[in-house]
N, CA, C and O atoms as a GROMACS GRO file, in nm:
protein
  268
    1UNK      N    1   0.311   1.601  -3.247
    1UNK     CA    2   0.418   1.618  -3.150
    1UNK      C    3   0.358   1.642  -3.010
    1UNK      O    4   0.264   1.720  -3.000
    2UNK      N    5   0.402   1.587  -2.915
    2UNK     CA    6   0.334   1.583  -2.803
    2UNK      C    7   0.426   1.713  -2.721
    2UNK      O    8   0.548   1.721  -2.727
    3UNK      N    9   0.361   1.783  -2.667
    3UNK     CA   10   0.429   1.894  -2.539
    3UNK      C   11   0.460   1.876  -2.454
    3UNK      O   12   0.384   1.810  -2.382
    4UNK      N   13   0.576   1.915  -2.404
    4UNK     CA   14   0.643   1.894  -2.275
    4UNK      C   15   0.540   1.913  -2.164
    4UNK      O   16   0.613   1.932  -2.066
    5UNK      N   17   0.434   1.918  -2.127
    5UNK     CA   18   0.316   1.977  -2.041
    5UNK      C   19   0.254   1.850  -2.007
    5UNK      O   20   0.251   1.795  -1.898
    6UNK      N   21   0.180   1.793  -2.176
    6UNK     CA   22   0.133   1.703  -2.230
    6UNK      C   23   0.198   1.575  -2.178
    6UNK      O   24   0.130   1.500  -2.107
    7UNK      N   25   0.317   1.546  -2.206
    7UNK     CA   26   0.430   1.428  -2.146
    7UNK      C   27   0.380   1.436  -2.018
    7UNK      O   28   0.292   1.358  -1.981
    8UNK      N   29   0.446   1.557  -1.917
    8UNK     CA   30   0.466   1.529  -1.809
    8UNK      C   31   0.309   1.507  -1.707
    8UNK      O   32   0.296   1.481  -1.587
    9UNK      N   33   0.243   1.522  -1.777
    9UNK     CA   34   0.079   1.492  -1.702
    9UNK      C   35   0.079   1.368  -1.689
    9UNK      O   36   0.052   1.312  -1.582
   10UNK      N   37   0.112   1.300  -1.810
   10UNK     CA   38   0.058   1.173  -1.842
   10UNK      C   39   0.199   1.093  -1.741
   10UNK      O   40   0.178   0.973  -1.722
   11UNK      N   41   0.292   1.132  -1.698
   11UNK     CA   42   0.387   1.073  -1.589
   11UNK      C   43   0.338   1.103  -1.463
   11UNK      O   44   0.356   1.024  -1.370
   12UNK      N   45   0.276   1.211  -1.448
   12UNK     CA   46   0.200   1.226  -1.324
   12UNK      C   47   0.118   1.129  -1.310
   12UNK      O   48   0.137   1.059  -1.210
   13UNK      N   49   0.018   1.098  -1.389
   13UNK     CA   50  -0.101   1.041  -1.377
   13UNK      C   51  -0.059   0.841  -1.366
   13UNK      O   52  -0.138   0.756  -1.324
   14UNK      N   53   0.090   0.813  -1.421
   14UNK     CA   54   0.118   0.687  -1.414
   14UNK      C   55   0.151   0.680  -1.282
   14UNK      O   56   0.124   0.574  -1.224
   15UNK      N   57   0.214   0.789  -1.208
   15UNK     CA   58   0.323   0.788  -1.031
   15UNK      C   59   0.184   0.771  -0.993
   15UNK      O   60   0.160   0.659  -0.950
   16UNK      N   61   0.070   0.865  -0.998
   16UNK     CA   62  -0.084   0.855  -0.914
   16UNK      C   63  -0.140   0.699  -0.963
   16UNK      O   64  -0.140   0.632  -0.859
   17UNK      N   65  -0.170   0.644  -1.037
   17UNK     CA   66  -0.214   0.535  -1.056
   17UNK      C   67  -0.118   0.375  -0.987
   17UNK      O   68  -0.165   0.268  -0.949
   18UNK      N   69   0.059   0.432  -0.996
   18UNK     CA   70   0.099   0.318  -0.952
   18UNK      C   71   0.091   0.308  -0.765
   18UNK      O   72   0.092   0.203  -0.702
   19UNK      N   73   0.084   0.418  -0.719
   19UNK     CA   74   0.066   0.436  -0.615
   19UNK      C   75  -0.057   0.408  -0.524
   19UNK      O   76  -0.065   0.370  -0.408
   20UNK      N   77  -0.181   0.451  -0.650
   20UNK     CA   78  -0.319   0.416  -0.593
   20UNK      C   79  -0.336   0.264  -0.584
   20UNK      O   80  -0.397   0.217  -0.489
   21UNK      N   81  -0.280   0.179  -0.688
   21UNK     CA   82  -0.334   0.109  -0.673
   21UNK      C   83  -0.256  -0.065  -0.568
   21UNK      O   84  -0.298  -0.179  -0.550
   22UNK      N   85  -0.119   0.017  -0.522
   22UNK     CA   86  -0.059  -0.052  -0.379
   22UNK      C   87  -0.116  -0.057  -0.225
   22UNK      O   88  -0.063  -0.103  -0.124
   23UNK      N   89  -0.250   0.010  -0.242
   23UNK     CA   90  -0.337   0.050  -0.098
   23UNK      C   91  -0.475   0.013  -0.177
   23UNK      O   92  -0.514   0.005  -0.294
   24UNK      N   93  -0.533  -0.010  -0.018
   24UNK     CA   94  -0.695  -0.059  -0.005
   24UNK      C   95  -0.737   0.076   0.061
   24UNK      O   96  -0.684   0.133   0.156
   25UNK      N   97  -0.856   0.119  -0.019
   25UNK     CA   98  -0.923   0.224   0.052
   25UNK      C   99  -1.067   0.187   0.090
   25UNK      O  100  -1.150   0.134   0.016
   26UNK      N  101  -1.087   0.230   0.236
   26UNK     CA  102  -1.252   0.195   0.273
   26UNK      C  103  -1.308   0.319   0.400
   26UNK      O  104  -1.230   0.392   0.460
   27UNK      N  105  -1.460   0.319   0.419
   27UNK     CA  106  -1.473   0.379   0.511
   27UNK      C  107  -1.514   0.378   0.638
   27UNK      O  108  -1.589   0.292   0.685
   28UNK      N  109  -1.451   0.511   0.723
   28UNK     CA  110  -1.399   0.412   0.878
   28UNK      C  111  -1.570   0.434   0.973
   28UNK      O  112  -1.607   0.415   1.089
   29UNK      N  113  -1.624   0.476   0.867
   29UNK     CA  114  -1.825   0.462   0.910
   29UNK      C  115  -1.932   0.429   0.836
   29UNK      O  116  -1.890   0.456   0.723
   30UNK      N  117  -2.022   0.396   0.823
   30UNK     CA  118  -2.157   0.333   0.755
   30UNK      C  119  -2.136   0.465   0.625
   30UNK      O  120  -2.113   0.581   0.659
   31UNK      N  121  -2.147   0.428   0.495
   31UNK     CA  122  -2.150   0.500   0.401
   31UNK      C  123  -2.294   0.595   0.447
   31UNK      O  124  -2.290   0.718   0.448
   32UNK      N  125  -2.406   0.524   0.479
   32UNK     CA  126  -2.521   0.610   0.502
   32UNK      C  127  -2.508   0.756   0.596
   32UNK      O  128  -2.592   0.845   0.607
   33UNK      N  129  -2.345   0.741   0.669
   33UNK     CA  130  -2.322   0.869   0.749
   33UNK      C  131  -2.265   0.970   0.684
   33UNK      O  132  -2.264   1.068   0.759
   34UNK      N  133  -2.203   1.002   0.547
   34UNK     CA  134  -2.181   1.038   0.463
   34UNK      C  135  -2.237   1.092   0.378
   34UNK      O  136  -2.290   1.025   0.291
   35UNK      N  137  -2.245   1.278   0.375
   35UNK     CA  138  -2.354   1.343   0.283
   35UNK      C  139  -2.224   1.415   0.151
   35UNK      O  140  -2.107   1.426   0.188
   36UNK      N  141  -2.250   1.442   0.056
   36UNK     CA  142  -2.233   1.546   0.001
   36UNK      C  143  -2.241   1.679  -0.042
   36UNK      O  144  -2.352   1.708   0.001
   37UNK      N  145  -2.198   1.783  -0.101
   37UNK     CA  146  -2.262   1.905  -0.071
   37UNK      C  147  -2.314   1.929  -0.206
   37UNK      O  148  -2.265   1.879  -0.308
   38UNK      N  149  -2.397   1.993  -0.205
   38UNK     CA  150  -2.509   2.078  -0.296
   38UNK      C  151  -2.457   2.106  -0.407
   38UNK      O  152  -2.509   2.074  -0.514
   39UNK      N  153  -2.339   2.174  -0.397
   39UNK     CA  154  -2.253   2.220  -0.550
   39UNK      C  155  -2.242   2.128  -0.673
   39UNK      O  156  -2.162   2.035  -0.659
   40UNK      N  157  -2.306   2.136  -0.786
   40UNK     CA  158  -2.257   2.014  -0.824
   40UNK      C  159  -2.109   1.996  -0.907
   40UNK      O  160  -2.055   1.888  -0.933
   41UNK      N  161  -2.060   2.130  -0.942
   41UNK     CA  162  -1.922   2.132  -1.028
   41UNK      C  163  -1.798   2.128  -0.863
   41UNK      O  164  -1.676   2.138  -0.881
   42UNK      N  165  -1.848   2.113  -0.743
   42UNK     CA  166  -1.746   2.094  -0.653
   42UNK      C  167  -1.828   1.993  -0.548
   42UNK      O  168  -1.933   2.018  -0.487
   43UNK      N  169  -1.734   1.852  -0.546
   43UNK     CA  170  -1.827   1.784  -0.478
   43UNK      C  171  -1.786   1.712  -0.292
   43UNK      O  172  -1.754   1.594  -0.282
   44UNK      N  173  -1.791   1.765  -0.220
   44UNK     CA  174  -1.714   1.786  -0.116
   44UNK      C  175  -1.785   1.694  -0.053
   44UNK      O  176  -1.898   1.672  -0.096
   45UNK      N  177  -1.741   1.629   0.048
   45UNK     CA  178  -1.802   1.510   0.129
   45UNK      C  179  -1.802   1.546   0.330
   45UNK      O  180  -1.697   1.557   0.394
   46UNK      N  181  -1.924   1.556   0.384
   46UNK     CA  182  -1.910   1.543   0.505
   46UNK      C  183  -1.991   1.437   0.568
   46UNK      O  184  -2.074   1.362   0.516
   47UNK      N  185  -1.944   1.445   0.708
   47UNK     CA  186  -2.030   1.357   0.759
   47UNK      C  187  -2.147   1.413   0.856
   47UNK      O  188  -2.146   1.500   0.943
   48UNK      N  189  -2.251   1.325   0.806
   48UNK     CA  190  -2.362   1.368   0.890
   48UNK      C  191  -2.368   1.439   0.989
   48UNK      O  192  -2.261   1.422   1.047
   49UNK      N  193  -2.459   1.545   1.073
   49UNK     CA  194  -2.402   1.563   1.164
   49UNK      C  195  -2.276   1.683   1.221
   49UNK      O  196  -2.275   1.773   1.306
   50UNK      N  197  -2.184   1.631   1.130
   50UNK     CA  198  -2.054   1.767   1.158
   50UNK      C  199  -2.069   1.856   1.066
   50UNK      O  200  -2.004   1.954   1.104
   51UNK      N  201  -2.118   1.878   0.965
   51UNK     CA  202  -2.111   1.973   0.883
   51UNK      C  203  -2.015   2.099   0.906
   51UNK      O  204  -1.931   2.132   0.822
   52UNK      N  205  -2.034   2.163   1.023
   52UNK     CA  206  -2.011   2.272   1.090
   52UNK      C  207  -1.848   2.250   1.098
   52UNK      O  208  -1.777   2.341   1.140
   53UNK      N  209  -1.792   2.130   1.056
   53UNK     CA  210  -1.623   2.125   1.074
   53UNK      C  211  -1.577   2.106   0.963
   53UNK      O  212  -1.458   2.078   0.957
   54UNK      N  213  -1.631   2.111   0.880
   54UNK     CA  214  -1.612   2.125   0.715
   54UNK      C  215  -1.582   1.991   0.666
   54UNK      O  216  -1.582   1.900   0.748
   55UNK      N  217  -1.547   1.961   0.509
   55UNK     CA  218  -1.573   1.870   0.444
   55UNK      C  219  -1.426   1.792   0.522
   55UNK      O  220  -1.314   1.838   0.549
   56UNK      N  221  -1.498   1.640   0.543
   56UNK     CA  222  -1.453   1.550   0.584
   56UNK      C  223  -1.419   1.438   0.504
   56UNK      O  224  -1.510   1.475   0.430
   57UNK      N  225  -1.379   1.344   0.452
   57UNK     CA  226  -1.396   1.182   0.371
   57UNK      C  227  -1.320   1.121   0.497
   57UNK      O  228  -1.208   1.162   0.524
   58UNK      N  229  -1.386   1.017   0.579
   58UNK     CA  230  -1.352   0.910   0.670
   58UNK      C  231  -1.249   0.813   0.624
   58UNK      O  232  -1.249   0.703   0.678
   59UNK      N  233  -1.177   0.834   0.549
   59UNK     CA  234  -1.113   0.691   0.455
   59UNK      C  235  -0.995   0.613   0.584
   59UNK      O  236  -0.918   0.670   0.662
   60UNK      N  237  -1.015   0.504   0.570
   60UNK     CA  238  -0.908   0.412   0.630
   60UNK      C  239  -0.791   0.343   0.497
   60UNK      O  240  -0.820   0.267   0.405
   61UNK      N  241  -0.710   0.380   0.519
   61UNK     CA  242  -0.625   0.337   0.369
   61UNK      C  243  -0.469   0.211   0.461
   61UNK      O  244  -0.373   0.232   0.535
   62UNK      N  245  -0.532   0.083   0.391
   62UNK     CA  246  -0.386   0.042   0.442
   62UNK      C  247  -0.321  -0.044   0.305
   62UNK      O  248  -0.374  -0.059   0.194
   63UNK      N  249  -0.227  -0.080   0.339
   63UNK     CA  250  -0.139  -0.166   0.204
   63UNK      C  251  -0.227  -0.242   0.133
   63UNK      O  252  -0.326  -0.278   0.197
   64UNK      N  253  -0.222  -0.275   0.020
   64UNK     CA  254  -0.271  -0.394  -0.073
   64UNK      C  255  -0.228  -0.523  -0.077
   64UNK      O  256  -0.134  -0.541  -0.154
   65UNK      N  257  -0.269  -0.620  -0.015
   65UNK     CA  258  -0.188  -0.761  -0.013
   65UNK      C  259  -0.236  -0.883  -0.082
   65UNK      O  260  -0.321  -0.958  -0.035
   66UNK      N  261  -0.172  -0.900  -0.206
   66UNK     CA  262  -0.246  -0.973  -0.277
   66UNK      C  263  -0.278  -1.117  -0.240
   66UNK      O  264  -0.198  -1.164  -0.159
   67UNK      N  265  -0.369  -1.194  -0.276
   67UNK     CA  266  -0.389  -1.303  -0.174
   67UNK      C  267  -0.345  -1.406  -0.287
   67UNK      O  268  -0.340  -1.527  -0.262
   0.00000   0.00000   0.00000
């Protein structure tokens, strides 16, 4: 028997997947400007450089248009 918990994750995870996959994601600088941090059970992304303004991801996200 599946749990009401159980169900509703797995509806979450279909709304996140149908959604992810109507957009193009890329980044708006040279991946090489892009560090990660040290932690390895938390993996936070900045960019070179800024550290000091906390974790950043550059992403440019626009529609998906199928060709």
């Amino acid at each position: 028997m599946i749990t009401k918990s159980v169900h509703h994750s797995h509806r979450i995870k279909a709304v996140v997947y149908a959604l992810v996959r109507r957009f193009e994601f890329s980044l708006t600088l040279p991946a090489c400007d892009v560090t990660w941090s040290n932690i390895p059970a938390i993996r936070k992304t900045y960019i070179k450089g800024c550290e000091e303004k906390g974790p950043h991801m550059p992403l440019r996200i626009k529609p998906y248009v199928e060709a």
